[in-house]
N, C-alpha and C positions, 0 to 999 in steps of 0.2 A: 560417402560410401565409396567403396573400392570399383577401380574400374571395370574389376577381374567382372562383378554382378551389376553392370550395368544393364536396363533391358534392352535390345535389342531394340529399334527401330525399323520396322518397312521403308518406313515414308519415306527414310534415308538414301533407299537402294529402291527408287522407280522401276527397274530393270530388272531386278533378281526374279521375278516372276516370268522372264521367259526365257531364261540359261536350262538345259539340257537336264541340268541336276536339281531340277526343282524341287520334286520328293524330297532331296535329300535335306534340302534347305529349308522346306517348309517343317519338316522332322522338327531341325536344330530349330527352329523360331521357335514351335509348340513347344519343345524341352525348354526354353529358355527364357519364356512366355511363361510358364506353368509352375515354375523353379520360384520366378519374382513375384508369383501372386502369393505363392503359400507363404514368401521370404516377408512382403508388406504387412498380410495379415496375422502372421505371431508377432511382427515387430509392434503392429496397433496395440496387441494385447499387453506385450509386454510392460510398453511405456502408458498404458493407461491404467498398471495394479496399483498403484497409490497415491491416493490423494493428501496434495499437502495443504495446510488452514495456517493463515497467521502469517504467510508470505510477504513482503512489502511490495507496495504494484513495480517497484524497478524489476523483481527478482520473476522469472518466468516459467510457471510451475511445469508446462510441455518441455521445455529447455533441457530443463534441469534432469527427466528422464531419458530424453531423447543421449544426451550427454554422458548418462551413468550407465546405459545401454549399449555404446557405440566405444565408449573410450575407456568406462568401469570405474571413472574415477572426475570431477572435477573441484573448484575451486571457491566457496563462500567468502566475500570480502565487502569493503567499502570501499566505495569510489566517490572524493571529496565532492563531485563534482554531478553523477547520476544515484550516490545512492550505493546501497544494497546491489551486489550484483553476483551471481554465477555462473561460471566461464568453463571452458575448457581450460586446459593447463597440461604445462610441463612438471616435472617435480627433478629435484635435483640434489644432491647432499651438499653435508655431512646428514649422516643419520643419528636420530635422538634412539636413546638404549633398547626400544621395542620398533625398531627400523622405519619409522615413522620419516619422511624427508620434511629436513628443517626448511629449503626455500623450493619456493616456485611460480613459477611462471603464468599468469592468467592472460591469454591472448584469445580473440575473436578474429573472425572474418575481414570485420573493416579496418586490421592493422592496428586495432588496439593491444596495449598490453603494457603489464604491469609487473613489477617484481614485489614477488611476498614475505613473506617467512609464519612460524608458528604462532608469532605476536599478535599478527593483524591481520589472520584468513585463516579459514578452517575448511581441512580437505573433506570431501564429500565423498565415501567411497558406495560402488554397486552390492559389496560383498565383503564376507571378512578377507576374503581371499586378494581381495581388489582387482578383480578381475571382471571382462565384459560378460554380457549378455548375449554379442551378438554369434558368438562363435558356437552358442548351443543353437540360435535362430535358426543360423544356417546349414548346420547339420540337420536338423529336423525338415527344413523347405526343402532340401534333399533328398530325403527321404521319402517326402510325400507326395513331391512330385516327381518322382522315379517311380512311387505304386500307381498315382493318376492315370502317367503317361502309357503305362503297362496292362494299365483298366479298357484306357481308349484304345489301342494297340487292339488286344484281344477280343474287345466288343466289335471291333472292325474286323476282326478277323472272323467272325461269325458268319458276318456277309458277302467276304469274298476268300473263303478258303478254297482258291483253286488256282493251280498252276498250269498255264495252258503253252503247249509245246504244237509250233508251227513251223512251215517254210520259210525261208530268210525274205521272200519275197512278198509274203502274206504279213510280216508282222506290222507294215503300217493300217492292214486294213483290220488287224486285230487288237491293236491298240484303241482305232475310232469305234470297234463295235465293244470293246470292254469300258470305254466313256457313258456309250447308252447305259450300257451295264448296269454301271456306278452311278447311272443320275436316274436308276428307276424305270429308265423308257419300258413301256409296257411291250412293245414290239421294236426289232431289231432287224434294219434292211441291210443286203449284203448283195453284188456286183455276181449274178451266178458265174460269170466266166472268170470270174478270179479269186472267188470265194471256192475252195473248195474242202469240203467238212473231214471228208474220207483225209487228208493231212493235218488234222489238226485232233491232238488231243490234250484233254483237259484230264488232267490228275487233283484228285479231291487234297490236301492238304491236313485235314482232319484236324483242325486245332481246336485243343479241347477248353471248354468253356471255365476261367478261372476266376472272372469279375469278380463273382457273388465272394469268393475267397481271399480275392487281394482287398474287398471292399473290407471285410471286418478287419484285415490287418491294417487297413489303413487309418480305420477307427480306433485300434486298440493304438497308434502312431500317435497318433491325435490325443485322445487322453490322455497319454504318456505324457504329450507335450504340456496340456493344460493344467498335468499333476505337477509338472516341473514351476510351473507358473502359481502355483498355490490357488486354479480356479478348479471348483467341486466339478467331478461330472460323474456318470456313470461308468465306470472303467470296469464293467463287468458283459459279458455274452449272454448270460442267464435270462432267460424268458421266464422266470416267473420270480417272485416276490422275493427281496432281499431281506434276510434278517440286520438287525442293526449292530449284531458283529463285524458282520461282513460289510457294510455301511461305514462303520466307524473305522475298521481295516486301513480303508482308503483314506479316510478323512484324514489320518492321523497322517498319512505323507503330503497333503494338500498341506498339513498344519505345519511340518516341519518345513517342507519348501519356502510358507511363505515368510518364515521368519529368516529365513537366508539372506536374504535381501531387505526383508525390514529393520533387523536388527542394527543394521550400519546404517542407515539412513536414521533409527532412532537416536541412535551416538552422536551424529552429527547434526541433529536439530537442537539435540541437547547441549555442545558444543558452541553450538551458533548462538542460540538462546543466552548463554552465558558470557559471550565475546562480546554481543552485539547490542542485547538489551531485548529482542523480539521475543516473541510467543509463541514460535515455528514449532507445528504438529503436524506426525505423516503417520497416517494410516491406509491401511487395507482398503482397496473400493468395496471388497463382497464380505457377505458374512455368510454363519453354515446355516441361517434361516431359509435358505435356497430349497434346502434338502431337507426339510420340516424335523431334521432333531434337535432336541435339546440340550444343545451346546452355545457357549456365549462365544462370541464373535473374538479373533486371532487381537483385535488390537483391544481386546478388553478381558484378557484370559484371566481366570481366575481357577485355579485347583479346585477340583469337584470327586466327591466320589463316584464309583464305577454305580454304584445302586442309583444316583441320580437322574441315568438313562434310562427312557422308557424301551423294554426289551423288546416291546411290539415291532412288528413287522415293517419296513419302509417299504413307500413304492420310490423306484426311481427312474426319470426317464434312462432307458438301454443306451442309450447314446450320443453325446453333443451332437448337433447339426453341421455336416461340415460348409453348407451353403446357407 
């Protein structure tokens, strides 16, 4: 991964906790802290939508999505020597008449690497597009940890919306009595000879309460995201009972999403299967049994009529969990 989203480290910087700018620091950790947790867990998701059967044990099914995740594209071959393997890669021309790249490059970590071509390796792509995954990740851990960070912000701001204006001479002892403040002390002692209240006023701030508001926008964020990911959820606001129009509504972009990504992975097991001799199948982890209608599962699709839906009512949970 790029350095640009590495997480931050404390541990690194012993000291940063007593430089002058510490608010400001401890700011940037939480944003950055906040950014990498939402960034980890769609990448968990991502690379855990399907499972593949029929694998050979050299070939390493984590691998192989972490790979089509990060780079949107790698490399199916034989190695005289380990087997079955799938790599990262380069790709290189001449291109065959649907711009397909005739050779490429399969290299790892520990300085392996091999020259291919269309004979004897079959590229693996994320999408028709052949393009990554991670570049929607990131936009979305963006997203949602900019409304978190805005949640935490304002809910703080609850308990100390006040701006308090003193003598230049009082403001260290208004500092240690806004510490009490902040940590709850039930009672707050002050120096009468140097404490003096008749110079000090405190202006209310008034900020107005937005949580409960950025919270549903951050859920409707959130299913956006898991719609993008081909997993069901309730992408609706509605407190009461969903009809299964409006049910299937949804499902129907859950269904299209998850063939985005399947479709190229099925070409290429079918590819492999054929080059190589194996029985590689990749399917969907989830099916719409989730969601109690009667619809057959994405990697088993079969044309149904519209009457085959029962019209009744679904219930559905309002809203994935985001913890």
């Amino acid at each position: 991964m790029s350095q640009l989203f590495k997480p931050f480290n404390p541990l690194l910087n012993p000291n940063i906790w007593n430089k002058p700018n510490k608010p400001r620091l401890e700011a940037a950790w939480l944003n950055n802290l906040t950014f990498m947790d939402y960034y980890y867990r769609i990448e968990e998701i991502a690379i855990n939508m399907f499972e593949w059967s029929g694998l050979p044990e050299s070939v390493d099914e984590r691998f192989i999505e972490l790979v089509l995740c990060e780079y949107g594209y790698g490399v199916y071959f034989d190695d005289p020597v380990m087997g079955n393997l799938f790599l990262t890669c380069m790709t290189m021309g001449p291109f065959d008449v649907y711009r397909y790249p005739r050779k490429r490059m399969a290299y790892a970590v520990d300085d392996y690497q091999k020259e291919l071509n269309e004979k004897n390796s079959v590229l693996v792509y994320n999408n028709y597009l052949h393009t990554n995954t991670l570049t929607t990740i990131i936009l979305y851990a963006r997203r949602l940890s900019d409304i978190e960070r805005s949640i935490e912000v304002n809910i703080r701001a609850q308990k100390t919306p006040v701006l308090i204006t003193c003598e230049e001479e009082q403001q260290f002892t208004m500092k240690n009595a806004y510490k009490d403040y902040d940590g709850n002390m039930p009672v707050i002692y002050a120096n009468k000879g140097v404490f003096d209240p008749k110079a000090i006023q405190a202006i209310q701030t008034q900020a107005p309460f937005v949580a409960d508001k950025l919270m549903i926008i951050k859920r409707q964020i959130w299913n956006e995201m898991l719609t993008f990911f081909g997993v069901e959820n309730g992408n609706s606001e509605k407190k009461e009972r969903l009809i299964t129009d409006e049910v299937m509504s949804n499902l129907g972009s859950v269904q299209a999403q998850r063939y985005v990504m399947l479709n190229s992975r099925r070409k290429a097991a079918e590819q492999i299967n054929k080059m190589f001799g194996t029985e590689i199948e990749v399917n969907f982890r989830q099916d719409f049994s989730a969601l109690n209608t009667q619809m057959p599962t994405t990697t088993t699709m079969t044309t149904g009529s519209a009457e085959s839906i029962d019209a009744r009512a679904v219930d559905l949970p309002q809203n994935t969990p985001l913890n």
